[in-house]
C-alpha positions as CSV (number, residue, x, y, z in Angstrom):
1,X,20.1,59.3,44.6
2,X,21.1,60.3,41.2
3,X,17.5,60.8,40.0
4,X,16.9,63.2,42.6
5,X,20.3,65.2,41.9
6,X,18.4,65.5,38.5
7,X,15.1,66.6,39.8
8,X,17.5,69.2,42.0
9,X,19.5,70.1,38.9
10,X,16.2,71.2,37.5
11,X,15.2,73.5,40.2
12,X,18.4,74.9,40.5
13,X,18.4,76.2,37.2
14,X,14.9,77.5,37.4
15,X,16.2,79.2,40.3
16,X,19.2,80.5,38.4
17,X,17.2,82.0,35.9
18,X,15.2,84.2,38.6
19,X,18.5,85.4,40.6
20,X,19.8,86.4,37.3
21,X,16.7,88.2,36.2
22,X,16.5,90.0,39.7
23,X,20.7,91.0,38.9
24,X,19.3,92.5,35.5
25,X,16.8,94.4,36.9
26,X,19.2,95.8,39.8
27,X,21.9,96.2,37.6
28,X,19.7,98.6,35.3
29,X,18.5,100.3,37.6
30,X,21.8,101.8,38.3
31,X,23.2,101.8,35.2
32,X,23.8,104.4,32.1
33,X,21.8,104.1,28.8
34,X,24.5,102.2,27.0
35,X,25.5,100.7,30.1
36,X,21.4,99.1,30.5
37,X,21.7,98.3,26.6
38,X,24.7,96.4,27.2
39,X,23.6,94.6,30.8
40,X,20.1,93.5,29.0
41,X,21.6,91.8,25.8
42,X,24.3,89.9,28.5
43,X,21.8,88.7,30.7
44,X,19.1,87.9,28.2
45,X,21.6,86.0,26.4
46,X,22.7,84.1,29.8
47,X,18.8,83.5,30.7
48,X,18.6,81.8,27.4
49,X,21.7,79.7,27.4
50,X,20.6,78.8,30.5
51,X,17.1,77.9,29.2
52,X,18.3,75.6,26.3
53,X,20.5,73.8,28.6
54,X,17.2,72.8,30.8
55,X,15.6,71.9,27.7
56,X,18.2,69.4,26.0
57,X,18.4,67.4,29.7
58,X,14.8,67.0,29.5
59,X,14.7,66.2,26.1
60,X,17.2,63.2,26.7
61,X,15.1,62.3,29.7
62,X,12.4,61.9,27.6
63,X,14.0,60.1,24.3
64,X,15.1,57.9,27.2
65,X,11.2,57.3,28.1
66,X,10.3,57.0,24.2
67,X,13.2,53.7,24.1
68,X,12.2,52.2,27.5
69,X,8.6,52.4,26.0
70,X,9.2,50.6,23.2
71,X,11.1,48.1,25.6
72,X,7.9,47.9,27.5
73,X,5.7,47.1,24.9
74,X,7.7,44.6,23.3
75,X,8.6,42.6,26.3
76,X,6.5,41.7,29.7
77,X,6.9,44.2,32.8
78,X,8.6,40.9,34.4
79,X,11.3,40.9,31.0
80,X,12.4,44.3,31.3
81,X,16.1,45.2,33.3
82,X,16.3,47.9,36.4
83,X,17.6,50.7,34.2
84,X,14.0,51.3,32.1
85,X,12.0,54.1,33.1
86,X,8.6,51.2,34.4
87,X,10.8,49.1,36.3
88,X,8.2,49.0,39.1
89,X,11.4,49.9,41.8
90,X,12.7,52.6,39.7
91,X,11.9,56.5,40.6
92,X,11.4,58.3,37.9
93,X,13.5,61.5,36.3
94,X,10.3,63.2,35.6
95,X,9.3,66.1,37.7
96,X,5.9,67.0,39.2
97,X,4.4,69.2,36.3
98,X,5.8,66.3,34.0
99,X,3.9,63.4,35.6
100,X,0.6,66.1,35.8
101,X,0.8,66.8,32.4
102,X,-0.5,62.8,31.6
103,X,-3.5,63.1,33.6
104,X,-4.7,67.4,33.5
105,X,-6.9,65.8,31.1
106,X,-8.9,63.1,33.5
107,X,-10.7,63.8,36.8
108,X,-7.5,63.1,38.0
109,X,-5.9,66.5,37.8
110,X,-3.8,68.0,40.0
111,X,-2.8,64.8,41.7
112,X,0.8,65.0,39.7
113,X,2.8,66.2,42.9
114,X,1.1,63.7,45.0
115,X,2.1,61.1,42.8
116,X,5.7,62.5,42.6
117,X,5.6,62.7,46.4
118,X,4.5,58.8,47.1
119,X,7.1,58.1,44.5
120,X,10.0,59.7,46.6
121,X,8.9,58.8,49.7
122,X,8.4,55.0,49.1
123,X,10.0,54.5,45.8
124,X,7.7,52.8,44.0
125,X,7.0,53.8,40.1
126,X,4.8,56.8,39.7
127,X,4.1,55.9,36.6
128,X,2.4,52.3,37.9
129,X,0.7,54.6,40.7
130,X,-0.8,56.9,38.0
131,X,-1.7,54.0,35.6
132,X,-2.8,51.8,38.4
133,X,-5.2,55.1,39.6
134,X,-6.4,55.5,36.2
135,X,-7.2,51.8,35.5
136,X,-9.3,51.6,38.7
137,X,-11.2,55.0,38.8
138,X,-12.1,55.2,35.1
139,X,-9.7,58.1,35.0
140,X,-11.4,59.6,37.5
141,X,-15.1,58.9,37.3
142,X,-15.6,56.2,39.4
143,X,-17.6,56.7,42.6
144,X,-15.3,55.4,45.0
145,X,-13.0,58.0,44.2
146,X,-15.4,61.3,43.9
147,X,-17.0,59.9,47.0
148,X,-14.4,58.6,49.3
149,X,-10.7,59.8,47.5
150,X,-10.3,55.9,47.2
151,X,-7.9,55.6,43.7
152,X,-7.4,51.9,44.1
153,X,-10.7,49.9,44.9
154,X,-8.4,49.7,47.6
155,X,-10.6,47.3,50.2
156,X,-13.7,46.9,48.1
157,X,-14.3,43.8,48.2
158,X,-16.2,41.8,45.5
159,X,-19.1,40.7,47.6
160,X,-20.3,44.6,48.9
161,X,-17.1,46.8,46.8
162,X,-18.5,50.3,47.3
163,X,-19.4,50.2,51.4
164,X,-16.4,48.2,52.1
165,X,-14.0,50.1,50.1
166,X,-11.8,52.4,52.5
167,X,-12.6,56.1,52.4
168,X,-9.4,58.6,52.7
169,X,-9.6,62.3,54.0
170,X,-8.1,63.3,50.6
171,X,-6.6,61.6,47.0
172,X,-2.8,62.1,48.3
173,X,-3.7,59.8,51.4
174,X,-4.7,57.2,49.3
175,X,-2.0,57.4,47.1
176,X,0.2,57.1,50.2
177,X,-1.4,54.2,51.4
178,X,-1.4,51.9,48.6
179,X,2.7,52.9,47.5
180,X,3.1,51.8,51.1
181,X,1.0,48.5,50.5
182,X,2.7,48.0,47.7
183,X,6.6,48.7,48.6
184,X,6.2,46.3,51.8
185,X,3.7,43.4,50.8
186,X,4.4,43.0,46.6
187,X,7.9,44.6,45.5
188,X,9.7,43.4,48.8
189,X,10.8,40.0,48.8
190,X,9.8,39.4,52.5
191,X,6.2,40.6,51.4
192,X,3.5,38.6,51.9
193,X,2.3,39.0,48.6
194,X,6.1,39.2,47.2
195,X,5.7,36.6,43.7
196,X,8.6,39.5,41.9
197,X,9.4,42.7,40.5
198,X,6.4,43.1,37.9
199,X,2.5,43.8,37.3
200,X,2.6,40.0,35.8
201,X,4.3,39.0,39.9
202,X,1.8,41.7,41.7
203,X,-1.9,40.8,39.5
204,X,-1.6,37.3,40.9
205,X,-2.3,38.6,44.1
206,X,-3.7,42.4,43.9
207,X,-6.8,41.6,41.8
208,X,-9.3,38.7,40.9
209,X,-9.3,40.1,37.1
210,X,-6.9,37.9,35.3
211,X,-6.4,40.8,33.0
212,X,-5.6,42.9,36.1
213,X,-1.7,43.3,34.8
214,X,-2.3,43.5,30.9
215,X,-5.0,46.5,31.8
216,X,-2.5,48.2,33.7
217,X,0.6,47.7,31.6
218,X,-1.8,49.4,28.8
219,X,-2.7,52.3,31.2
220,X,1.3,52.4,32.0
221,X,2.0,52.8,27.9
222,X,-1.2,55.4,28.1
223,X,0.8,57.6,31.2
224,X,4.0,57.3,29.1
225,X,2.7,58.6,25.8
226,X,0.7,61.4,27.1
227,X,3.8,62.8,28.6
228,X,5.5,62.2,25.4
229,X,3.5,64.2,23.6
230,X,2.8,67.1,25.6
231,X,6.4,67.4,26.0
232,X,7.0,67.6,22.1
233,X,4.1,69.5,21.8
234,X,5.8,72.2,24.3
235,X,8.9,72.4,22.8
236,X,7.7,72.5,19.1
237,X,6.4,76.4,20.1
């Protein structure tokens, strides 16, 4: 619950910013010459204050990443505690456009608020979801997904993969599927596949590559730093 006040918070203030400019505008309309002088400077300055406040929460949201990152890499996803950002239960703070911003890049674009969406709905990492999508499709290349809007290899099987993969209606069905898979058979511990809380605990059973988990956890640092740097790269303008 408190990651989605956040994500509110967020909107709120975005929000905010357009009543206020829609009170400027009315306001001026109405107004004398020093009167519309006066009105403009007070609600430019407000739209601004209001501005660097959004920025300095999402800057600590994402020195917050830049730590549990570190964490990551240092320590196995099984190691790490509940409160870092790739815990595979935790939601993440990070909004749509945020998530997006990792993958507009890949064949994968545009799947950000689907990702977001699975996440909420079924609470399983979207960062996982968008590494585990990336691992599997080649970042969006792979034929199962331009084909059939299949992001896992979800079904394909090694002896005939591509026929007897499943084929979705669109990329956010998939995506909805497999959270679902995941949240009831792997991260729940009346799952049949339930072996813990990590992609060490779910590769034992998701994949026949050994390296299944190591792949991902790479493609979950990969997600991570993206973001990081298109966020810093954003707000050095």
């Amino acid at each position: 619950m408190k990651r989605k006040k956040k994500n509110f918070k967020i909107i709120s203030l975005g929000f905010l910013i357009i009543l206020m400019l829609i009170f400027i505008t009315t306001r001026l309309a109405y107004a004398s010459k020093e009167e519309k002088k006066k009105n403009l400077m007070a609600g430019l300055n407000q739209i601004n204050y209001q501005t660097s406040l959004l920025k300095e929460e999402r800057a600590l949201v994402f020195n917050k990443l830049k730590k549990d990152l570190d964490d990551f890499k240092n320590k196995k996803s099984a190691e790490i505690d509940q409160s870092n950002s790739f815990y595979l239960l935790n939601e993440t703070e990070f909004t749509a456009d945020e998530l997006e911003s990792a993958i507009e890049d890949t064949g994968l674009r545009g799947l950000g608020k689907d990702f977001k969406k699975a996440e909420e709905t079924y609470g399983v990492n979207a960062i996982l979801l968008m590494a585990m999508a990336k691992h599997e499709t080649g970042n969006g290349t792979s034929q199962l997904f331009v084909n059939k809007n299949n992001l896992f290899g979800f079904n394909a099987y090694d002896d005939d993969p591509y026929n007897k993969a499943s084929n979705y209606e669109s990329p956010a069905d998939s995506i909805n599927t497999v959270a679902k898979h995941l949240k009831e058979n792997y991260l729940n511990p009346k799952g049949i596949y339930y072996k813990g809380v990590s992609t060490e605990a779910m590769g034992k059973s998701y994949a026949t590559d050994p390296d299944w988990s190591k792949k991902v956890n790479w493609m979950m640092s990969e997600v991570a730093e993206t973001m990081i740097n298109k966020f810093e790269e954003s707000t050095s303008n």
